[in-house]
C-alpha positions as CSV (number, residue, x, y, z in Angstrom):
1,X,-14.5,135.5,89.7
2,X,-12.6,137.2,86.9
3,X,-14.5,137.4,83.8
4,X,-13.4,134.9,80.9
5,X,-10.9,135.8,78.3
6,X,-12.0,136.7,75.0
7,X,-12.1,134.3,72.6
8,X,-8.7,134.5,69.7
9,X,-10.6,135.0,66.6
10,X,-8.2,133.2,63.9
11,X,-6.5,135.4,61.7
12,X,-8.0,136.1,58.0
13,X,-7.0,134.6,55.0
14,X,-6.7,135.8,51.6
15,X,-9.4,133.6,50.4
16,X,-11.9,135.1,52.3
17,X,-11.3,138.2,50.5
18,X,-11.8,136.9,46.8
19,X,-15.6,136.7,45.4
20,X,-17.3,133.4,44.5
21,X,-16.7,132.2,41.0
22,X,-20.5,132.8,40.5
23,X,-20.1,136.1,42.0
24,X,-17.7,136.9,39.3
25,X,-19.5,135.8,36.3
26,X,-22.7,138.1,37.4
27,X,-20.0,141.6,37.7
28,X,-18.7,140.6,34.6
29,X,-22.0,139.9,32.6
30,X,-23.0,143.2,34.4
31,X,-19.7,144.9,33.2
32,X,-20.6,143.7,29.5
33,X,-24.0,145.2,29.6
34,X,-23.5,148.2,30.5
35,X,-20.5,148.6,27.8
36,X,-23.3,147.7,25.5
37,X,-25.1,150.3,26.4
38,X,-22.7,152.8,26.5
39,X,-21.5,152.1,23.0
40,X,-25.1,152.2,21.5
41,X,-25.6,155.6,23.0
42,X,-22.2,157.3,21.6
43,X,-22.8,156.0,18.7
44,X,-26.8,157.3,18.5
45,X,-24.8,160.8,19.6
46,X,-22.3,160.6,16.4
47,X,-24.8,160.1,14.2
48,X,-27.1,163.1,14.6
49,X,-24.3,165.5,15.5
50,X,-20.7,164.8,13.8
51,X,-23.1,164.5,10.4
52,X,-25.6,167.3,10.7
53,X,-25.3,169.9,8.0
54,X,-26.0,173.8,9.3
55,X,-27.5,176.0,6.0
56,X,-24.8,178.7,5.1
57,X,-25.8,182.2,5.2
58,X,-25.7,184.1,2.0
59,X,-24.1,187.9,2.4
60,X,-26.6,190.3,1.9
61,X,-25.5,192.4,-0.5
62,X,-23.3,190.6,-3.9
63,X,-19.7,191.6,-4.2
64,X,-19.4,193.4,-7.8
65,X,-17.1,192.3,-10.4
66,X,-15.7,194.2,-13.3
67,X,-16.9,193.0,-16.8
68,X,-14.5,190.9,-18.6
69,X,-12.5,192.7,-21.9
70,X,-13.5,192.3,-24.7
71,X,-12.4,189.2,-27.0
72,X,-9.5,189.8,-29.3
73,X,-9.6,189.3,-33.1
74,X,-9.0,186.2,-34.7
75,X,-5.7,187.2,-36.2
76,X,-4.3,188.2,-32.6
77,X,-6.7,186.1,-30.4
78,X,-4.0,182.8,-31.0
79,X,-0.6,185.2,-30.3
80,X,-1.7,185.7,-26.8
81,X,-3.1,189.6,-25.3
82,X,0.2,190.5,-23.8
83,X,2.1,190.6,-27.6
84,X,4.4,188.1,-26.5
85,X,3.2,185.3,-29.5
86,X,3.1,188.2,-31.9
87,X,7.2,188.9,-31.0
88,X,7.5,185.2,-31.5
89,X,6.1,184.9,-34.4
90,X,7.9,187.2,-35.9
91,X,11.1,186.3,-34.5
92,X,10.6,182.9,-36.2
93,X,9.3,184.5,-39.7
94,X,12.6,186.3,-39.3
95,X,14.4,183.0,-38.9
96,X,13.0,181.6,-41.7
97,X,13.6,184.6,-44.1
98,X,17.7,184.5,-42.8
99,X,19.5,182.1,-45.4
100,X,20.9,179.0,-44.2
101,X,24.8,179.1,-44.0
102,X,26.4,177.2,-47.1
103,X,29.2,175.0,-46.4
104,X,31.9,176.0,-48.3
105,X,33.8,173.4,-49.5
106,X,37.9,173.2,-48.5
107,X,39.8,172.5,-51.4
108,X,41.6,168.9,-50.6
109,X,45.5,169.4,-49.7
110,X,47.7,169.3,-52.3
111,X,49.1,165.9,-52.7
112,X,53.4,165.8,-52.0
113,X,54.9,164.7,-54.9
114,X,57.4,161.8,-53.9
115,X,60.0,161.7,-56.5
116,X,60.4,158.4,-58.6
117,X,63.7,156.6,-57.0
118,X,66.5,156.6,-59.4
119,X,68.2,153.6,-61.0
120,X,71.5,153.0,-59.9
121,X,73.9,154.1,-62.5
122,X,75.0,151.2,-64.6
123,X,78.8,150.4,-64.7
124,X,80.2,151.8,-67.9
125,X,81.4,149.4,-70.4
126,X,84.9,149.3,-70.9
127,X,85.4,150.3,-74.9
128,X,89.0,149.3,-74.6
129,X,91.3,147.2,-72.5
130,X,94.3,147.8,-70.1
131,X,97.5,148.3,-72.7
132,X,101.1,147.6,-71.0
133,X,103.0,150.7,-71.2
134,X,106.3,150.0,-73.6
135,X,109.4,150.0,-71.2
136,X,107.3,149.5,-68.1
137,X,107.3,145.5,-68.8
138,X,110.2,143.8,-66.9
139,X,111.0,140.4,-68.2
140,X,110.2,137.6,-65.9
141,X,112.9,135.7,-63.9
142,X,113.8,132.5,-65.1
143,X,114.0,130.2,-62.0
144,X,117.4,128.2,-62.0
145,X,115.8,124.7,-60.9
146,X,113.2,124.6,-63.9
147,X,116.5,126.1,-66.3
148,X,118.4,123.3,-65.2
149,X,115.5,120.2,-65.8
150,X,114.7,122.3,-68.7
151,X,111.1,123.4,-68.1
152,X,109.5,125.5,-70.8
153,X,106.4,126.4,-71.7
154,X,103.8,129.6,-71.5
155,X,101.5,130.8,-68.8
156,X,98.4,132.7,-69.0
157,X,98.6,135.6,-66.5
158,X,95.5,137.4,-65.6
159,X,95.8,140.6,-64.0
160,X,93.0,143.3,-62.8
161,X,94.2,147.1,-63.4
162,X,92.6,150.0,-61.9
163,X,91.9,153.3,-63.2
164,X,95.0,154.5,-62.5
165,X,97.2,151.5,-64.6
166,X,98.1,149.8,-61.2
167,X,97.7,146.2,-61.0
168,X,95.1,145.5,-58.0
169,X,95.3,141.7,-58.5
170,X,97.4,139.1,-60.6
171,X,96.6,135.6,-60.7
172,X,96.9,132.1,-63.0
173,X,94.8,132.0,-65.8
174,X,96.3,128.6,-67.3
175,X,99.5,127.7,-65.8
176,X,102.3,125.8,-67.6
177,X,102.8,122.9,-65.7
178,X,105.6,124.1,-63.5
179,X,105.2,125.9,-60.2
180,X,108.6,128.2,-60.4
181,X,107.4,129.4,-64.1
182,X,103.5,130.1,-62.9
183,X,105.1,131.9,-59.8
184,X,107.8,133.7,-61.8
185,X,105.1,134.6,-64.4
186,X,102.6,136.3,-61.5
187,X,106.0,138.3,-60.0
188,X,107.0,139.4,-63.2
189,X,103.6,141.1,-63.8
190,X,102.9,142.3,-60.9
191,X,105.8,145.0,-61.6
192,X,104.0,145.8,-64.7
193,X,101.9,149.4,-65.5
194,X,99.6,149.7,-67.9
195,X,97.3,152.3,-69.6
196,X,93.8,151.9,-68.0
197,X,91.1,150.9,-69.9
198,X,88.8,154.0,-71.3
199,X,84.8,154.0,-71.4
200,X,83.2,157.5,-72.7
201,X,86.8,158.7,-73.0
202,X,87.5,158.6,-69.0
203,X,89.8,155.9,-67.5
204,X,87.9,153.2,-66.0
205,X,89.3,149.4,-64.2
206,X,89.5,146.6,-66.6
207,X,91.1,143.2,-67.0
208,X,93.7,141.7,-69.1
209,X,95.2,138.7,-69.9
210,X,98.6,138.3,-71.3
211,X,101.1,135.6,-72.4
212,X,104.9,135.3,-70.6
213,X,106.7,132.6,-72.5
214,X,109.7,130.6,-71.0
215,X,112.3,129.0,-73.4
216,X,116.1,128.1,-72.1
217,X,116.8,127.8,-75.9
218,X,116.8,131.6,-76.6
């Protein structure tokens, strides 16, 4: 007869690999404890070697030094051994001993006189009036209308003359009731020349006034 077949193991599963929870608990009390121990013994180590002190070795023979110099005196002992505070010093006692610049005072600027303005120069006062010139004096023109109603009477003629005798204006300074004797009077004068009137001795423009009568009787 042929011999049986082997038996088919079934295949493994993962959880046959993994330990027992209890199993775990003992490797990882055992893993604690021997950490412990561990750290007690470095630490035991540390303490007798990282803080142990070896004596130092003295040389055998002292190095020599040279003996120090001899203190200064008291006068030079404060400017210093190398001179250097005695030229300071005396660079400062020659500063003080220099006089101090005086400030000499600059005159102030002489002040520009501004000249006083002038008055304006009063008008001279005429000492005499304008004076028709005899011959220069042309009698008026009587106008025919007021001849024949008769109109008489006198009119007032004011006239401005300038410094050369020329009348520069003629006017009415009372008129006679009649327009063609007031306007005959004002022609009439207008023609006139005068002498100027004089201030100081030199001709100067004046006014004057002067009568022209009209009478048909004469």
């Amino acid at each position: 007869m042929p011999p049986d077949p082997p038996e088919l193991q079934p295949p493994a599963h993962w959880r046959d690999w993994v330990p027992s929870r209890r199993g775990m608990l003992v490797a990882a009390l055992a893993f604690l404890i021997g950490l412990g121990l561990f750290a007690l013994a470095w630490r035991a180590q540390d303490r007798h070697d990282f803080y142990s002190v070896e004596p130092v070795a003295r040389p055998a023979t002292e190095q020599a030094f040279d003996p120090l110099p001899a203190p200064l005196p008291a006068g030079r002992e404060a400017r210093g051994a190398s001179g250097m505070g005695e030229r300071a010093a005396d660079d400062a006692e020659a500063v003080e001993a220099t006089p101090a610049p005086q400030q000499v005072r600059q005159p102030p600027p002489p002040v520009a006189h501004i000249p006083e303005p002038m008055p304006p120069p009063t008008p001279a006062a005429a000492t005499q009036g304008p004076v028709p010139i005899a011959g220069q004096t042309p009698a008026p023109r009587y106008p025919r209308r007021a001849l024949r109603r008769g109109d008489r009477g006198t009119v007032l003629v004011r006239a401005e003359v300038g410094a050369d005798g020329m009348p520069t204006s003629v006017n009415v300074a009372r008129g006679s009731r009649s327009r063609e004797l007031d306007r005959a009077a004002v022609e009439a004068v207008e023609r006139w020349r005068f002498h100027p009137a004089t201030a100081d001795g030199r001709p100067v423009p004046g006014t004057v006034v002067v009568p022209i009568e009209f009478n048909p009787g004469r």
